[in-house]
DSSP file (Angstrom, degrees, kcal/mol; ACC not computed):
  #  RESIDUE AA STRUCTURE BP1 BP2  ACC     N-H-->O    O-->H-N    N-H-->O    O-->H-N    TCO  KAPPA ALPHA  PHI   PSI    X-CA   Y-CA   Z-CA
    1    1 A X              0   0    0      0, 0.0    28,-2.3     0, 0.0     2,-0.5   0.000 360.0 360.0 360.0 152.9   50.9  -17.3   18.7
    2    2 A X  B     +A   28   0A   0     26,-0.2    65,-1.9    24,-0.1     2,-0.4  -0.881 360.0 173.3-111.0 135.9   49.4  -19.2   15.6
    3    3 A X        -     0   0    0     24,-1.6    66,-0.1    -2,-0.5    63,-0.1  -0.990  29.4-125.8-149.0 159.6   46.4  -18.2   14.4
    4    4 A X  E     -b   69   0B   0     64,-0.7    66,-1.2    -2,-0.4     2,-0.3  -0.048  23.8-169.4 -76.6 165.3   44.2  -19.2   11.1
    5    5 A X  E     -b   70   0B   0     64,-0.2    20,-1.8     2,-0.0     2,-0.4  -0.948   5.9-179.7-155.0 112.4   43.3  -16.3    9.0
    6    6 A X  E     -b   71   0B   0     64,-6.1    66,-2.9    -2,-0.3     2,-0.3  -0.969   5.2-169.1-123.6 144.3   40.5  -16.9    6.0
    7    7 A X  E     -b   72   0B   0     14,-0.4     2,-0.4    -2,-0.4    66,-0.2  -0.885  12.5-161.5-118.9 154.9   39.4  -13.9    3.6
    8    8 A X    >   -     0   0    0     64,-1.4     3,-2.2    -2,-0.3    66,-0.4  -0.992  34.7  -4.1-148.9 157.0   36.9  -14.4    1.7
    9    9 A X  G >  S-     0   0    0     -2,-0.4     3,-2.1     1,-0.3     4,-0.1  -0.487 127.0  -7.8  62.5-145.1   34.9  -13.0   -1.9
   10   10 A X  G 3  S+     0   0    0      1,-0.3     4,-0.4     2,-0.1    -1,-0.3   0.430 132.0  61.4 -64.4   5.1   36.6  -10.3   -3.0
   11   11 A X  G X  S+     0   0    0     -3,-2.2     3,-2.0     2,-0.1    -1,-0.3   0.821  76.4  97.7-100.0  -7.4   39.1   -9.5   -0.3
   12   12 A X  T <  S+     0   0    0     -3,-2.1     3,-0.3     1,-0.3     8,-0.1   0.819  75.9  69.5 -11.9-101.4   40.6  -13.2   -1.0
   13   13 A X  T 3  S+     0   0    0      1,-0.3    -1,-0.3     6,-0.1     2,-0.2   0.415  83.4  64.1  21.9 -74.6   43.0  -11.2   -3.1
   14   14 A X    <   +     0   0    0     -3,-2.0    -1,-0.3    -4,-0.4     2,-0.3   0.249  69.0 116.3 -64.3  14.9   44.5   -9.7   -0.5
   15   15 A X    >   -     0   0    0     -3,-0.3     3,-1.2    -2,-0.2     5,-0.3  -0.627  64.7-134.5 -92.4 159.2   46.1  -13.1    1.2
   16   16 A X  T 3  S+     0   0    0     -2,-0.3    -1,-0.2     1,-0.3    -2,-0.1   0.286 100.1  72.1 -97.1  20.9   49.8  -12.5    1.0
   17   17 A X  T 3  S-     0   0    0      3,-0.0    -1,-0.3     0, 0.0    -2,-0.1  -0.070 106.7-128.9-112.6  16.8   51.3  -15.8   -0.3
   18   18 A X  S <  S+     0   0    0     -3,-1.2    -2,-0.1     1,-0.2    -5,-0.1   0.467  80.7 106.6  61.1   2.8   49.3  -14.0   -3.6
   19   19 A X        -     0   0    0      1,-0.1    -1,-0.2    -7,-0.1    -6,-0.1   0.772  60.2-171.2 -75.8 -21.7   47.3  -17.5   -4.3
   20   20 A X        +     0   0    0     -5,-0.3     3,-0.3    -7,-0.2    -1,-0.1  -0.055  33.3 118.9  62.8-157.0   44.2  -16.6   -3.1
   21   21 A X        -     0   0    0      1,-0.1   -14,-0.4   -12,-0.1    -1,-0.1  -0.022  69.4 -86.3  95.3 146.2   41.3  -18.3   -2.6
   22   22 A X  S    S+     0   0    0    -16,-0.1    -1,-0.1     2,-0.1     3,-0.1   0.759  80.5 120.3 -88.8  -1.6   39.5  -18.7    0.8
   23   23 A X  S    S-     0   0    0     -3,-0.3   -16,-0.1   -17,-0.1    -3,-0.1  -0.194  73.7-108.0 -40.5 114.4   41.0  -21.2    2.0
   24   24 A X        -     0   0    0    -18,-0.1     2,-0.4     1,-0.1   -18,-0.2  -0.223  26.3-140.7 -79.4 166.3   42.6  -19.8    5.5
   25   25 A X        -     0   0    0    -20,-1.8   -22,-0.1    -3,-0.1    -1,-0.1  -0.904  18.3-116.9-103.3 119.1   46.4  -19.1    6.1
   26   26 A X        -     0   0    0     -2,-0.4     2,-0.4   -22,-0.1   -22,-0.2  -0.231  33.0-171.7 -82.9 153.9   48.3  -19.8    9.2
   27   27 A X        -     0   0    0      2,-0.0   -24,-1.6   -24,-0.0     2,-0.3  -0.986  17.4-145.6-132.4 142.9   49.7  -16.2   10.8
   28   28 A X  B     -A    2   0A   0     -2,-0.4     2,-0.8   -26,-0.2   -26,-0.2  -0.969  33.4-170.5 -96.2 128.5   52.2  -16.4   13.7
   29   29 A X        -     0   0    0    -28,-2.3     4,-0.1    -2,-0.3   -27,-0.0  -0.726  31.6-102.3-103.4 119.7   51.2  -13.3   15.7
   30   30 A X    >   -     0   0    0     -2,-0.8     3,-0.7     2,-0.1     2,-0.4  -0.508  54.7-103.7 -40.5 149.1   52.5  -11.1   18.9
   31   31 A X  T 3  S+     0   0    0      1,-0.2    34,-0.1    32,-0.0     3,-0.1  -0.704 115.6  37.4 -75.3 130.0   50.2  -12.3   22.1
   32   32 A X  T 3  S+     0   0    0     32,-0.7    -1,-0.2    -2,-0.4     2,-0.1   0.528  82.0 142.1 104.3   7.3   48.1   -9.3   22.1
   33   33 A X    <   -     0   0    0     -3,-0.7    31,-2.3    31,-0.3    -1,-0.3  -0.609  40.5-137.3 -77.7 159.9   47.6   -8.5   18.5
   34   34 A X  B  >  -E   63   0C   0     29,-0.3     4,-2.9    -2,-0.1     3,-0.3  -0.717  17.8-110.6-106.7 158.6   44.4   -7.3   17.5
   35   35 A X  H  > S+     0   0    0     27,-1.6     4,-2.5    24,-0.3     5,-0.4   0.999 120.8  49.0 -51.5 -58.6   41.8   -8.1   14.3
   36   36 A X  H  > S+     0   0    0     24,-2.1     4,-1.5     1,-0.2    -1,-0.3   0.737 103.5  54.5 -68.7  -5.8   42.6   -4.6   13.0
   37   37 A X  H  > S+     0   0    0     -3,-0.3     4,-1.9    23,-0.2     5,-0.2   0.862 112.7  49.5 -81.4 -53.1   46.5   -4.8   13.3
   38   38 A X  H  X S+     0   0    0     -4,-2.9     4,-2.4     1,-0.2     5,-0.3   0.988 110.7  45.8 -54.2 -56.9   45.9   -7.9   11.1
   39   39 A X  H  X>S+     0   0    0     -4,-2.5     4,-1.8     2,-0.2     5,-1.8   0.941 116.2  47.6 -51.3 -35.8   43.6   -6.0    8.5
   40   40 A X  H ><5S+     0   0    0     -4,-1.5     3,-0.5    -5,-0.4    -1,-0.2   0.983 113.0  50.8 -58.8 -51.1   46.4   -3.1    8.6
   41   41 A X  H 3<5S+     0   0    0     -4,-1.9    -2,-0.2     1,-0.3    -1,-0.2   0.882 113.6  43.1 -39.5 -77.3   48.9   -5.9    8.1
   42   42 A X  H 3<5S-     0   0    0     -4,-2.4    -1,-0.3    -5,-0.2    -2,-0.2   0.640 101.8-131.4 -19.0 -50.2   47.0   -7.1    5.3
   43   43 A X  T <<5 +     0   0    0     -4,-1.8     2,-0.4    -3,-0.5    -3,-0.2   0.965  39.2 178.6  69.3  76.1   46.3   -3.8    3.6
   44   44 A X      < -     0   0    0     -5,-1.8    -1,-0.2     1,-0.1   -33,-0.0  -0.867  40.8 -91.1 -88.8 151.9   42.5   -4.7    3.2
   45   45 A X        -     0   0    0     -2,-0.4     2,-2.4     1,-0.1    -1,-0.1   0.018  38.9-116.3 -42.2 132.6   40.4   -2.0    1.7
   46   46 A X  S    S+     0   0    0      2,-0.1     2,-0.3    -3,-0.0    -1,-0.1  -0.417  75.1 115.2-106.2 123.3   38.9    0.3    4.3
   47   47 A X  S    S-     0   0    0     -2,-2.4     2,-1.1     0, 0.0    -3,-0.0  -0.806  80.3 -73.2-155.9 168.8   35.6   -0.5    3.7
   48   48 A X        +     0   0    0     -2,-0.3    27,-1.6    27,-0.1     2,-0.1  -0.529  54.6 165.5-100.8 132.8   33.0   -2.2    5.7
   49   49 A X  E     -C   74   0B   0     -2,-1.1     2,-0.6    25,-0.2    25,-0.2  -0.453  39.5-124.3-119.2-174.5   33.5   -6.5    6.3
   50   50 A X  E     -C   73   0B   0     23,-1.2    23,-5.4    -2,-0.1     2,-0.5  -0.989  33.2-161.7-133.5 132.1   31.8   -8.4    8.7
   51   51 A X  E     -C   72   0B   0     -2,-0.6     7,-1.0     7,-0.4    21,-0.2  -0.951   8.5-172.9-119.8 137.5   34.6  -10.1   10.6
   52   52 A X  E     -CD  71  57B   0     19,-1.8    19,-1.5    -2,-0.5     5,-0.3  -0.796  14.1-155.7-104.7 172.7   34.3  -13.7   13.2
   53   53 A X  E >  S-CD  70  56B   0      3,-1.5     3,-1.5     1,-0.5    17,-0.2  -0.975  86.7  -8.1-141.1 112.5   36.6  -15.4   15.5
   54   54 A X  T 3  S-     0   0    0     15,-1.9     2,-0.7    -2,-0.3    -1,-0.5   0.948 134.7 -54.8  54.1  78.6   35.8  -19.2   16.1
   55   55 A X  T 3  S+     0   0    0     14,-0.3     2,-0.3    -3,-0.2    -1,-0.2   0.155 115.0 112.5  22.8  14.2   32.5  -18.5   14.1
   56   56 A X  E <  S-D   53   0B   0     -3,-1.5    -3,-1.5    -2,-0.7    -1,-0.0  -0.847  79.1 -94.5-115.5 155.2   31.3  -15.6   16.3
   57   57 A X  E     -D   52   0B   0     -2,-0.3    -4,-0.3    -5,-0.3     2,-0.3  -0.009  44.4-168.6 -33.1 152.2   30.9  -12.4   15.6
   58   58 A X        -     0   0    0     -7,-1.0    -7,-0.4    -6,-0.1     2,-0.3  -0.931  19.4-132.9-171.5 137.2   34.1  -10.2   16.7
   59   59 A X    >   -     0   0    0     -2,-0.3     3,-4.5    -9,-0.1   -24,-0.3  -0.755  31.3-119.1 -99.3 150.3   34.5   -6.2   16.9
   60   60 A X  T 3  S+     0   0    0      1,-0.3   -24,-2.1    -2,-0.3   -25,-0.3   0.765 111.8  70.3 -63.8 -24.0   37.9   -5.3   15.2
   61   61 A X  T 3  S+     0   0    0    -26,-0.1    -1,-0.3   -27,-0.1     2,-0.1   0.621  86.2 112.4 -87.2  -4.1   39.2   -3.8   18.3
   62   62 A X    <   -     0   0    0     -3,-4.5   -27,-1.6     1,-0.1     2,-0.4  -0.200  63.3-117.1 -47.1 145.8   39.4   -7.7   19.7
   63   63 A X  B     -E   34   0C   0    -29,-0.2   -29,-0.3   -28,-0.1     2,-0.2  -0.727  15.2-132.0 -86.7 136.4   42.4  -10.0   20.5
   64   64 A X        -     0   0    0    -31,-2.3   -32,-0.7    -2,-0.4   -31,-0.3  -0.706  17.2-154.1 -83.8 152.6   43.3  -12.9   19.0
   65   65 A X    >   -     0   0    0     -2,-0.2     3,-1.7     1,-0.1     2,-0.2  -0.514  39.9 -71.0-117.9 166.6   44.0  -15.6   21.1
   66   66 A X  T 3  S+     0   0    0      1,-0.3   -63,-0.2    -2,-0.2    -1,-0.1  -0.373 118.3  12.8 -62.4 126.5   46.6  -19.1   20.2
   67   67 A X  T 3  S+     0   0    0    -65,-1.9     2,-0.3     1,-0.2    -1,-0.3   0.709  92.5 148.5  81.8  30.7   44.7  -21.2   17.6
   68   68 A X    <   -     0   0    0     -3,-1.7     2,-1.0   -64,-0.1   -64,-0.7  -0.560  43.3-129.5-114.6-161.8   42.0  -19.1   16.4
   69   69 A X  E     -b    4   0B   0     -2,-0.3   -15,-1.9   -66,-0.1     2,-0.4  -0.712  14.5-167.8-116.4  97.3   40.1  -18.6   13.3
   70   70 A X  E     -bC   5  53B   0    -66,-1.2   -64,-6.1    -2,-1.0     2,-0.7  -0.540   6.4-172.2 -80.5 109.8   39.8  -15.4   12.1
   71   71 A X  E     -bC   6  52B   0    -19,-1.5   -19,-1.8    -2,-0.4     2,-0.5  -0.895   6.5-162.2-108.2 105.6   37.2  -15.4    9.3
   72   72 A X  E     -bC   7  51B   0    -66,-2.9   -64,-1.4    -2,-0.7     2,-0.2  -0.899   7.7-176.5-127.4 139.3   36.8  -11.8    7.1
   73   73 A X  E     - C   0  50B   0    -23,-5.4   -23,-1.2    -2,-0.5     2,-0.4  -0.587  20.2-138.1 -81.2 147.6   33.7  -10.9    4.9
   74   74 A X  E     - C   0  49B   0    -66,-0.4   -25,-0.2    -2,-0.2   -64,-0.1  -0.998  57.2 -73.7 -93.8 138.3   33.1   -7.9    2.7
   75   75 A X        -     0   0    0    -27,-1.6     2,-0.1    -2,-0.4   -27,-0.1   0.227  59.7-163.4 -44.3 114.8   29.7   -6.6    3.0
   76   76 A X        -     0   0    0      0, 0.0     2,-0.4     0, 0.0    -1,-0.1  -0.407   7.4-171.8-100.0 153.6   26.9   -9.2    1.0
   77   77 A X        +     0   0    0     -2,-0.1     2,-0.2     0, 0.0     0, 0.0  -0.953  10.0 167.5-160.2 152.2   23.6   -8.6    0.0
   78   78 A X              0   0    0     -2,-0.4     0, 0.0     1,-0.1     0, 0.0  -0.732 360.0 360.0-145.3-176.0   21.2  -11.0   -1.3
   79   79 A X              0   0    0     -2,-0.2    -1,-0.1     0, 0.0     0, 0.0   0.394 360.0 360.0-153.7 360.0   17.7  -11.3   -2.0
């Protein structure tokens, strides 16, 4: 299945065609894959991100589904 994949601030870094940037990256997936088998996949830091899926909030133990857009943060603070 294809689905978009965006990192973003520092975990950019980690997208694996090594350009970076947040700009997302298309993944073909197994049906049934989950966010965290993509973060494993990835090697992101294990550290705490804020992750969405089609702009909603999403717990790491979800599936992705064909065409979505998997958006991951690492943890912001502002003022």
């Amino acid at each position: 299945m294809h689905v978009d994949v965006a990192l973003f601030a520092s975990l950019s870094t980690f997208q694996p065609d090594g350009a970076g940037g947040r700009h997302a990256r298309a993944f073909e997936l197994d049906a049934g894959t989950t966010i965290a088998q993509v973060i494993e996949t990835l090697a992101l830091p294990d550290q705490p991100r804020v992750v969405f899926v089609n702009s909603r909030h999403a717990a790491e133990d979800s599936e992705l589904h064909e065409g979505d857009r998997l958006a991951i943060f690492p943890p912001v603070a502002g003022g």
